[in-house]
VOVEXZA-473591 format. One record per residue (C-alpha): residue number from 1; x, y, z; residue in one letter. Coordinates in nm, 3 decimals. Example, Ala and Ser with C-alpha at 12.3 -4.5 7.8 and 13.67 -1.06 7.14 Angstrom:
BEGIN
+-----+---------+---------+---------+----+
!   i !      xx !      yy !      zz ! aa !
+-----+---------+---------+---------+----+
!   1 !   1.230 !  -0.450 !   0.780 !  a !
!   2 !   1.367 !  -0.106 !   0.714 !  s !
+-----+---------+---------+---------+----+
END
This chain:
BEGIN
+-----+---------+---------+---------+----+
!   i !      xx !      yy !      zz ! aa !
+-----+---------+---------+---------+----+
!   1 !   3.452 !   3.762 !  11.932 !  x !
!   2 !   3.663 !   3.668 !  12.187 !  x !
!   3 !   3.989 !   3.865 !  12.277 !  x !
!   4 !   4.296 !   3.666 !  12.360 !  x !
!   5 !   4.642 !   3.810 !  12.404 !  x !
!   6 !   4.838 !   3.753 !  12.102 !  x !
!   7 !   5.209 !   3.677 !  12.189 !  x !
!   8 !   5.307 !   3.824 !  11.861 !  x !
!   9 !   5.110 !   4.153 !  11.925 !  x !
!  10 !   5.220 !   4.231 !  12.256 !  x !
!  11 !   5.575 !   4.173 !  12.126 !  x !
!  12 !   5.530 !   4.420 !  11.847 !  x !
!  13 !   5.365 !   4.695 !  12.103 !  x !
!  14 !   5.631 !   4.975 !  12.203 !  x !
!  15 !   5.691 !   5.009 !  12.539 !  x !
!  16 !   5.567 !   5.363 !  12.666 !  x !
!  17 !   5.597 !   5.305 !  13.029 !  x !
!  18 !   5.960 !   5.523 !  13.018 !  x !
!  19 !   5.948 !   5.777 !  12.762 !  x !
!  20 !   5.983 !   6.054 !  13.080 !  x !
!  21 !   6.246 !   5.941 !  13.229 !  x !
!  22 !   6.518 !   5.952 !  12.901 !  x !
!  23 !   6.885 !   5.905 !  13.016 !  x !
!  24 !   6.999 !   6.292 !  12.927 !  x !
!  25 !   7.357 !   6.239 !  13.155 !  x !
!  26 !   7.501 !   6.154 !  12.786 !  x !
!  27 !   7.428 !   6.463 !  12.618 !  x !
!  28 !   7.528 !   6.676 !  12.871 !  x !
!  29 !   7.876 !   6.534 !  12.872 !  x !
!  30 !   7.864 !   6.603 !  12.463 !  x !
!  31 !   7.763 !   6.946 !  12.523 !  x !
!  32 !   8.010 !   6.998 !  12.725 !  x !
!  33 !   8.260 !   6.875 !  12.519 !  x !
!  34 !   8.117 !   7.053 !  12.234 !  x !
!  35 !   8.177 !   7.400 !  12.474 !  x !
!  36 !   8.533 !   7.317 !  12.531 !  x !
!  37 !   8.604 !   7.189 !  12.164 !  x !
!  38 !   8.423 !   7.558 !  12.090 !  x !
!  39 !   8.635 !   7.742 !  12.304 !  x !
!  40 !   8.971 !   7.523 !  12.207 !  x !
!  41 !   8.867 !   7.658 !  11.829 !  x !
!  42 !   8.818 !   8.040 !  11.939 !  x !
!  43 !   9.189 !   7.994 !  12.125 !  x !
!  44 !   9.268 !   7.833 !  11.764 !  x !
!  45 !   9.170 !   8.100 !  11.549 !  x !
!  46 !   9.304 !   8.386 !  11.773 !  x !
!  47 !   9.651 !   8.221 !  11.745 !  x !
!  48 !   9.599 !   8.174 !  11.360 !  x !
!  49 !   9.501 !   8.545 !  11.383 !  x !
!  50 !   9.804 !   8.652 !  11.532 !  x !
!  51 !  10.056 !   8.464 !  11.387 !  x !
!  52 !   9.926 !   8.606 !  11.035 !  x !
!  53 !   9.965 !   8.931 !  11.163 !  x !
!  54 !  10.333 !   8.821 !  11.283 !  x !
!  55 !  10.382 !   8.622 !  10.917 !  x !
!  56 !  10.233 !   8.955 !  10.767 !  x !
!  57 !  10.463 !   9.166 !  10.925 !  x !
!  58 !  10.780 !   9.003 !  10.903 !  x !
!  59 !  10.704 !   8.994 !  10.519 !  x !
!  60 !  10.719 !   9.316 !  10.501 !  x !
!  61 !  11.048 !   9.379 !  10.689 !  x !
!  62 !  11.176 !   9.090 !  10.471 !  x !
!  63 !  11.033 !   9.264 !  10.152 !  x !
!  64 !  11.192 !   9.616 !  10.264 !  x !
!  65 !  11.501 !   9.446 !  10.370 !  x !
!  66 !  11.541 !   9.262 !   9.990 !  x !
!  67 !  11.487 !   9.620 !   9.829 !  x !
!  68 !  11.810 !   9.753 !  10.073 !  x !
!  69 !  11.996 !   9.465 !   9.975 !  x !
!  70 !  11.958 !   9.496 !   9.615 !  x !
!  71 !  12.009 !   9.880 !   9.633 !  x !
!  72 !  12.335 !   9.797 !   9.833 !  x !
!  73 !  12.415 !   9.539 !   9.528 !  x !
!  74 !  12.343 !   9.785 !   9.278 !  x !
!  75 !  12.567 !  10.095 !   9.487 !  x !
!  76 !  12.845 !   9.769 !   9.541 !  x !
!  77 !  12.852 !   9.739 !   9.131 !  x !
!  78 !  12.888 !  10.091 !   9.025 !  x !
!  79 !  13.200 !  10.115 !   9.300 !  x !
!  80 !  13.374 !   9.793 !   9.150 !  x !
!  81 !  13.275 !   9.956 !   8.851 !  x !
!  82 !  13.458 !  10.297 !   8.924 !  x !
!  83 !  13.755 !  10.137 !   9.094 !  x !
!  84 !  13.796 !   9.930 !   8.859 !  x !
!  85 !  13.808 !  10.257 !   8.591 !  x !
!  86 !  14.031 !  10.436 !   8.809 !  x !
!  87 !  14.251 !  10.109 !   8.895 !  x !
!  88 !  14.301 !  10.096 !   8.495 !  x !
!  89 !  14.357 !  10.496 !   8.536 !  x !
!  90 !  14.640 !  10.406 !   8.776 !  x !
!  91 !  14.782 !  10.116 !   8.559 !  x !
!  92 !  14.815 !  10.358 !   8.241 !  x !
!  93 !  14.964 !  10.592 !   8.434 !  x !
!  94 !  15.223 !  10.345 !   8.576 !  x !
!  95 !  15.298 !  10.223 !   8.228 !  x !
!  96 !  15.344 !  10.623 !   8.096 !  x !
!  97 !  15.579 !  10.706 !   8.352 !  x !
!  98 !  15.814 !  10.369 !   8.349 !  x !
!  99 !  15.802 !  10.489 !   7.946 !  x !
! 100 !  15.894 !  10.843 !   8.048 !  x !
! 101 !  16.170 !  10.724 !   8.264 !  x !
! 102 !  16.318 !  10.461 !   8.018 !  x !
! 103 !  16.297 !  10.711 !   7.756 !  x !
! 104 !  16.492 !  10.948 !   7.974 !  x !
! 105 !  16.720 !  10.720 !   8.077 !  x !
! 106 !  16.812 !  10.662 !   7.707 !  x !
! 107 !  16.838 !  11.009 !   7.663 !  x !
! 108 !  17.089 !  11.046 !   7.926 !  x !
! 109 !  17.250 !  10.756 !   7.841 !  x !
! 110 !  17.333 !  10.938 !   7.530 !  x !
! 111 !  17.416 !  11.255 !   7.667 !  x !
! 112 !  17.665 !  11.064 !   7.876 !  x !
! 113 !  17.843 !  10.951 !   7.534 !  x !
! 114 !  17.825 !  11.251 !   7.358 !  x !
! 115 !  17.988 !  11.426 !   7.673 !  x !
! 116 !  18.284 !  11.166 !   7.658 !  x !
! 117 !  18.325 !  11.225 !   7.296 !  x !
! 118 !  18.387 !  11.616 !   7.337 !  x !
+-----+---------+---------+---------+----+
END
């Protein structure tokens, strides 16, 4: 048997003559890049961390600041609600002594006449 080189064979054959010398300058630019984009995230998270802590805490003052409010609603009520009582107070009063004073006014009035008929 003879052995001729086959076009197709040779063709087909991987070429092994640079498997040490792999171009590795691309992965170390992605590595790098992965570091950075590893480090941006850590920066990322540490600011997500502290603006929960901020968004945690100003709930709070918020939530202690709604509970004053509504106790300062609630105090605002019950005064409307007593000067408004003693405003009514005031208004009866007014009424009882413009009563009192037209009532003795009549009564003089009719003193007066009783005086000039002696």
């Amino acid at each position: 048997m003879e052995s001729k080189s086959d076009p197709e064979s040779e063709a087909q054959a991987p070429d092994n003559t640079q498997v040490g010398t792999v171009d590795t300058s691309g992965f170390e630019v992605t590595a790098e890049r992965l570091e950075q984009l590893m480090k941006s995230m850590e920066v990322l998270l540490s600011d997500v961390e502290q603006l929960r802590s901020h968004c945690s805490h100003q709930a709070t003052e918020l939530m202690r600041a709604a509970v004053d409010l509504r106790q300062q609603q609630e105090d605002l009520k019950q005064s409307y609600s007593d000067l408004s009582r003693e405003m009514q107070e005031i208004m009866d009063t007014v009424d009882d002594l413009f009563s009192t004073k037209s009532a003795f006014e009549a009564k003089e009035k009719q003193a007066q006449k009783l005086n000039r008929q002696l």
